[in-house]
N, CA, C and O atoms as a GROMACS GRO file, in nm:
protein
  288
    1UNK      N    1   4.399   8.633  -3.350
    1UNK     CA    2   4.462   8.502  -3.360
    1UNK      C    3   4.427   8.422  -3.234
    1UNK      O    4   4.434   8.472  -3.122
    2UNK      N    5   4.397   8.323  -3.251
    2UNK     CA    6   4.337   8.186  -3.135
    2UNK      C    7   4.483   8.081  -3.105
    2UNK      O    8   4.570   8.059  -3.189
    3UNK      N    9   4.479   8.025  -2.955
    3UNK     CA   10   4.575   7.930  -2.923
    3UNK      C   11   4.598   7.826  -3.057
    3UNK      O   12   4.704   7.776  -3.094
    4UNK      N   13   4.479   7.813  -3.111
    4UNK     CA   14   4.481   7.656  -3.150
    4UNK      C   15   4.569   7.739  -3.336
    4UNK      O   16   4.558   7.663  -3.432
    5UNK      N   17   4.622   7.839  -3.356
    5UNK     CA   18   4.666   7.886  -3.501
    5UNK      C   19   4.806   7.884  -3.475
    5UNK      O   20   4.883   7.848  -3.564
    6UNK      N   21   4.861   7.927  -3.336
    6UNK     CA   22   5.014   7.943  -3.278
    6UNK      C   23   5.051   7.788  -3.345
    6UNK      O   24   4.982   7.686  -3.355
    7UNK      N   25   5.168   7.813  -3.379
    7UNK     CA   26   5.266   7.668  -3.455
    7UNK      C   27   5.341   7.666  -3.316
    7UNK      O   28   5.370   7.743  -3.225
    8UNK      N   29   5.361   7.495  -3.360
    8UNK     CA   30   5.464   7.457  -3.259
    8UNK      C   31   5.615   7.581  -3.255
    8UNK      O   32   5.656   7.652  -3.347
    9UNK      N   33   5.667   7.569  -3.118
    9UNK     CA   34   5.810   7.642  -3.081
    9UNK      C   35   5.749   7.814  -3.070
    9UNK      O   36   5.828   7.899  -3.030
   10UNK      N   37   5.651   7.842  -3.097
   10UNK     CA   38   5.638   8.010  -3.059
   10UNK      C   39   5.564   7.991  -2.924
   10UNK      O   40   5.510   7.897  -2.866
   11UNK      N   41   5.585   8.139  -2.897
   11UNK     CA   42   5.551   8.183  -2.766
   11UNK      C   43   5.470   8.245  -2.782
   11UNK      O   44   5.494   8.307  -2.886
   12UNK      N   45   5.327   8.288  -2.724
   12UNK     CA   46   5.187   8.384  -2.715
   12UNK      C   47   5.132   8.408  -2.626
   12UNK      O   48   5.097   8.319  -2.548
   13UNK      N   49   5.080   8.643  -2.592
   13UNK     CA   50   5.026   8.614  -2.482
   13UNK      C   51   4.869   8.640  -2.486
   13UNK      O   52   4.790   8.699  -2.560
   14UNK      N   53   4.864   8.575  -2.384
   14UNK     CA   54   4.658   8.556  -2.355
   14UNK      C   55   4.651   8.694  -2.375
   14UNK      O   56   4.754   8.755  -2.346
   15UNK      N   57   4.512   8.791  -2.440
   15UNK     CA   58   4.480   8.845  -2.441
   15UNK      C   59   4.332   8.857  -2.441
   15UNK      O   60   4.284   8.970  -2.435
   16UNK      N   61   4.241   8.733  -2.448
   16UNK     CA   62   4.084   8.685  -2.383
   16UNK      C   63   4.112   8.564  -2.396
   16UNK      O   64   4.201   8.498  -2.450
   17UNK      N   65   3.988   8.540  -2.316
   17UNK     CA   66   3.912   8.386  -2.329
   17UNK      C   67   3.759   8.426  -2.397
   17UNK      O   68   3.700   8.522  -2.346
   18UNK      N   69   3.706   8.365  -2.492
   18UNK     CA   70   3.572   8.432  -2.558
   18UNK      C   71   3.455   8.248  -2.534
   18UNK      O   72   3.414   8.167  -2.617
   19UNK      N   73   3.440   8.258  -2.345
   19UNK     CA   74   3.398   8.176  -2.347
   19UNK      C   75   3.351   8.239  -2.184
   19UNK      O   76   3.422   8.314  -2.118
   20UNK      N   77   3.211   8.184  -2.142
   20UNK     CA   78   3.154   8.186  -2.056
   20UNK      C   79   3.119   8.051  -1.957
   20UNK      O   80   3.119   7.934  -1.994
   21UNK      N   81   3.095   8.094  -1.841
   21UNK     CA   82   3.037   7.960  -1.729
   21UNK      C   83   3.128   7.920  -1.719
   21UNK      O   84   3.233   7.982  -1.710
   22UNK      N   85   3.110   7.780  -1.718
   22UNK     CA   86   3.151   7.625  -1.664
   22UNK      C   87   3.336   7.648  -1.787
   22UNK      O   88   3.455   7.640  -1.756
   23UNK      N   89   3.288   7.667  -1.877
   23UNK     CA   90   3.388   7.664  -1.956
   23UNK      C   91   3.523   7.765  -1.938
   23UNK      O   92   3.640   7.727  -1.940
   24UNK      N   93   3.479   7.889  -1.922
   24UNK     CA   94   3.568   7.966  -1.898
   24UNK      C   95   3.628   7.983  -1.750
   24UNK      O   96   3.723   8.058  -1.726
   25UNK      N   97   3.566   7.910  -1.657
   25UNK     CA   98   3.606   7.859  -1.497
   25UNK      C   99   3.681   7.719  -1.588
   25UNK      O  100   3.792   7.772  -1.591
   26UNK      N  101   3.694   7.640  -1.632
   26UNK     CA  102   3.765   7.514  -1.620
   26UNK      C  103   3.916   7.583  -1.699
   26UNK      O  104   4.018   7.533  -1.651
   27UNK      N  105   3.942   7.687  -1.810
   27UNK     CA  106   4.053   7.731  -1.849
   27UNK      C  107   4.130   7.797  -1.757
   27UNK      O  108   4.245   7.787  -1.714
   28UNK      N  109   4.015   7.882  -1.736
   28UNK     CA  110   4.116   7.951  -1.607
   28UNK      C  111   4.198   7.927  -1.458
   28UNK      O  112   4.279   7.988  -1.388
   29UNK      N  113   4.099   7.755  -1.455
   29UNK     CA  114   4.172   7.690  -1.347
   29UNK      C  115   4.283   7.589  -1.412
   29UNK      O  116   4.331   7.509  -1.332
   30UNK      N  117   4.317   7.584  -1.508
   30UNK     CA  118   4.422   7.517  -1.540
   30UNK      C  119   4.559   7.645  -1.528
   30UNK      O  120   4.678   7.618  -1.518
   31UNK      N  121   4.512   7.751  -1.531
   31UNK     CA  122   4.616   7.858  -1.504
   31UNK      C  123   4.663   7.975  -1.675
   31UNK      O  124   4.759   8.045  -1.709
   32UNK      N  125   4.522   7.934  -1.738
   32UNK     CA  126   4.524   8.004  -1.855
   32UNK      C  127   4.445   8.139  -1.822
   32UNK      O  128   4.325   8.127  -1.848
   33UNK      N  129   4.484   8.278  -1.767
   33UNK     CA  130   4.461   8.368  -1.772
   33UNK      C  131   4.504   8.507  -1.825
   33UNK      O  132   4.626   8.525  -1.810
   34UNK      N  133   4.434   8.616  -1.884
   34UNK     CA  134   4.510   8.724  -1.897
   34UNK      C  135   4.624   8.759  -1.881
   34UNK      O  136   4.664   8.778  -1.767
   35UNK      N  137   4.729   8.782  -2.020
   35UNK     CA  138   4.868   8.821  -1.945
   35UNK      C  139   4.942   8.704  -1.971
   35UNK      O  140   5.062   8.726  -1.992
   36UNK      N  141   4.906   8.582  -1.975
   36UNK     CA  142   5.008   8.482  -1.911
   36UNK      C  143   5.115   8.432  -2.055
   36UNK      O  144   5.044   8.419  -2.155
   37UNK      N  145   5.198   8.415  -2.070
   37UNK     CA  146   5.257   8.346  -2.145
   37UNK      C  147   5.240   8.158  -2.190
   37UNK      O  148   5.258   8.066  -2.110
   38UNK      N  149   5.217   8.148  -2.279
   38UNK     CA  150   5.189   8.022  -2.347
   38UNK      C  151   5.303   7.989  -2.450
   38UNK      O  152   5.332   8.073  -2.535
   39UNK      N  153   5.379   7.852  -2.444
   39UNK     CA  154   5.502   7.786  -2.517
   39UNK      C  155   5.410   7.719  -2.561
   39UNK      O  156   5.348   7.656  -2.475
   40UNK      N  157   5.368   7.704  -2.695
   40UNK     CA  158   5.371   7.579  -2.788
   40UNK      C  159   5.458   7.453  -2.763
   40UNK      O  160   5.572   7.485  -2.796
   41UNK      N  161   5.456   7.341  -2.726
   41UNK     CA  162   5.571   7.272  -2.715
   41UNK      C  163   5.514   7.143  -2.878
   41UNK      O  164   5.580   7.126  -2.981
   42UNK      N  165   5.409   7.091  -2.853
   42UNK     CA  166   5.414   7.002  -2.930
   42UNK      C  167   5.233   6.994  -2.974
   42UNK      O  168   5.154   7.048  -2.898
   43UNK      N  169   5.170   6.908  -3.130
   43UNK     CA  170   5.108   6.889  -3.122
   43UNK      C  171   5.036   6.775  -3.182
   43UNK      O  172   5.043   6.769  -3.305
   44UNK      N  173   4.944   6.653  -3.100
   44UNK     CA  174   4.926   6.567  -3.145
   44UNK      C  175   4.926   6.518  -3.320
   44UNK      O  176   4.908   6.600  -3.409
   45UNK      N  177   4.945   6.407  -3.339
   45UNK     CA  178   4.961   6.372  -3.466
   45UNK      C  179   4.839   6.381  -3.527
   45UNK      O  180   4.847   6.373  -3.649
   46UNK      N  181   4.722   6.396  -3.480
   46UNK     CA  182   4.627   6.399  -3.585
   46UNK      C  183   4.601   6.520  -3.577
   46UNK      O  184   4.550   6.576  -3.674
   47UNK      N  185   4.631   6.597  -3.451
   47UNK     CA  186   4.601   6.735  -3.426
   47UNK      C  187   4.534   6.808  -3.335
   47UNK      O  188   4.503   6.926  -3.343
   48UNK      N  189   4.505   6.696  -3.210
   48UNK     CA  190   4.459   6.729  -3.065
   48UNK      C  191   4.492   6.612  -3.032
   48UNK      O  192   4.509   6.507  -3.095
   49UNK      N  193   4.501   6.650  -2.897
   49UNK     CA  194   4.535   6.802  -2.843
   49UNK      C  195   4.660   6.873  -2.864
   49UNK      O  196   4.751   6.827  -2.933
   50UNK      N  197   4.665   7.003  -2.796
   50UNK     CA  198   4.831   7.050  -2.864
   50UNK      C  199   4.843   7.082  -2.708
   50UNK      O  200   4.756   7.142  -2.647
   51UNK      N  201   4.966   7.033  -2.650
   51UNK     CA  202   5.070   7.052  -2.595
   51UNK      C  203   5.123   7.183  -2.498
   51UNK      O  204   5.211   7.238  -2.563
   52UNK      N  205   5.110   7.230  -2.413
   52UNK     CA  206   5.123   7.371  -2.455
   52UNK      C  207   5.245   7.337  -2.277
   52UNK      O  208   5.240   7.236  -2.208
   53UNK      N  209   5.331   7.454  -2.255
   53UNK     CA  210   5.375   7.517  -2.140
   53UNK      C  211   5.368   7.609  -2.064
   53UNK      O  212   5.456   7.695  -2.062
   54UNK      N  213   5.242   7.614  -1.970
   54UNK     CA  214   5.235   7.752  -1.904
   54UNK      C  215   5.224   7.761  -1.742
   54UNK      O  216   5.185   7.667  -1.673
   55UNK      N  217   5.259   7.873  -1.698
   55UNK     CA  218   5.332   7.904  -1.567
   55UNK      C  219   5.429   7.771  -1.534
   55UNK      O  220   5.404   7.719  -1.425
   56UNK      N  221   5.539   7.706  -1.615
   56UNK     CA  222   5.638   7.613  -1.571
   56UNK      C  223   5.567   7.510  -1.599
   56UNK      O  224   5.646   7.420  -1.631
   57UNK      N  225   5.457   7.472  -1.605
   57UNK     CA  226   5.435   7.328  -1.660
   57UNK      C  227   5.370   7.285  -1.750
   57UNK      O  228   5.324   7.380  -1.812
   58UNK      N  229   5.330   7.161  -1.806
   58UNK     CA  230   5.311   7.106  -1.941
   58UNK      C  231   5.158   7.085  -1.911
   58UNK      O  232   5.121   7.047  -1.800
   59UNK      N  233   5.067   7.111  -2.018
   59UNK     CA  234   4.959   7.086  -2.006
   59UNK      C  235   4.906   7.075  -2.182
   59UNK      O  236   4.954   7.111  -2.290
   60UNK      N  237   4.776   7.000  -2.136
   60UNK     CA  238   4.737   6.948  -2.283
   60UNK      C  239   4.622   7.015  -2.302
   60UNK      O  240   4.550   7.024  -2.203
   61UNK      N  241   4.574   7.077  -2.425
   61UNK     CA  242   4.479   7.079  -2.392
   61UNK      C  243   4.377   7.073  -2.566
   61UNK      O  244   4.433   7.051  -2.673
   62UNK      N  245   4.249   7.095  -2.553
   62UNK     CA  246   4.216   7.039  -2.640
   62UNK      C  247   4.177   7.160  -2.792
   62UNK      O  248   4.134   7.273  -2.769
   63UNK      N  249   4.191   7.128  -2.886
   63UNK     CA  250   4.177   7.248  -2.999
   63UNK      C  251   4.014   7.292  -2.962
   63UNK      O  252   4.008   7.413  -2.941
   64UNK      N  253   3.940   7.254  -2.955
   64UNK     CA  254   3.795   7.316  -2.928
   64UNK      C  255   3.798   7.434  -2.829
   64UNK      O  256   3.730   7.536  -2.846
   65UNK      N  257   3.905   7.408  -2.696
   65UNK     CA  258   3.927   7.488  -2.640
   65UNK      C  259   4.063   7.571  -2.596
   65UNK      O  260   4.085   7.628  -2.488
   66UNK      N  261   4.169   7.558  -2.739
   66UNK     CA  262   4.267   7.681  -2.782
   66UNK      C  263   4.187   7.740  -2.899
   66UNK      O  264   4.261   7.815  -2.964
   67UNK      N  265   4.090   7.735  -2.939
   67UNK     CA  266   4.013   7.803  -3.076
   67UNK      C  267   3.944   7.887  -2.935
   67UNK      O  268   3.845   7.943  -2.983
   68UNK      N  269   3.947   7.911  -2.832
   68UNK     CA  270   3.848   7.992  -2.746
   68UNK      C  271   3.920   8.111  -2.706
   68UNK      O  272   3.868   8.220  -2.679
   69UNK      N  273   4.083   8.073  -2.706
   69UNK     CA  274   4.158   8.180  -2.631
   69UNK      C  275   4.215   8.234  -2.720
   69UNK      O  276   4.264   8.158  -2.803
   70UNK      N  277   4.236   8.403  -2.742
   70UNK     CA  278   4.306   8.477  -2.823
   70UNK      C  279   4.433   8.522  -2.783
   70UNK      O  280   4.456   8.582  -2.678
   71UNK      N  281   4.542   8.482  -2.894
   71UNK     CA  282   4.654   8.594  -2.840
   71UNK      C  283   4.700   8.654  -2.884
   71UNK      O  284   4.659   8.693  -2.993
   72UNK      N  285   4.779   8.685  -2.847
   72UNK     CA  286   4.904   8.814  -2.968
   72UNK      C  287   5.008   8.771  -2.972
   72UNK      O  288   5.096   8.828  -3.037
   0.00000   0.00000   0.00000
């Protein structure tokens, strides 16, 4: 299961990123790593970006790249 399948109000944890380089350095500096817990909070009306809450704060980010991260 990928970030971008989680419905709004559940909780999921990282278990990869299935992305290399430039790309998988820009997730992981937003603070999306192994382990971490991810809140669904909300997701745009057409459907990006979705919304998400992790380590305490709100971040957006885009379905091209929650279809990259897997969780459980």
């Amino acid at each position: 299961m990928t970030l971008k399948e989680v419905k709004i109000g559940q909780t999921a944890t990282v278990v990869k990123i299935n992305s290399t380089g430039p790309v998988k350095r820009r997730i992981m500096d937003m603070g999306i790593t192994k382990g971490i817990e991810i809140f669904v909070r909300k997701v745009a009306p057409l459907g990006d970006p979705i919304e998400i809450t992790v380590r305490g704060y709100e971040l957006s980010i885009r379905k091209e790249d929650a279809a990259l991260i897997d969780v459980k």
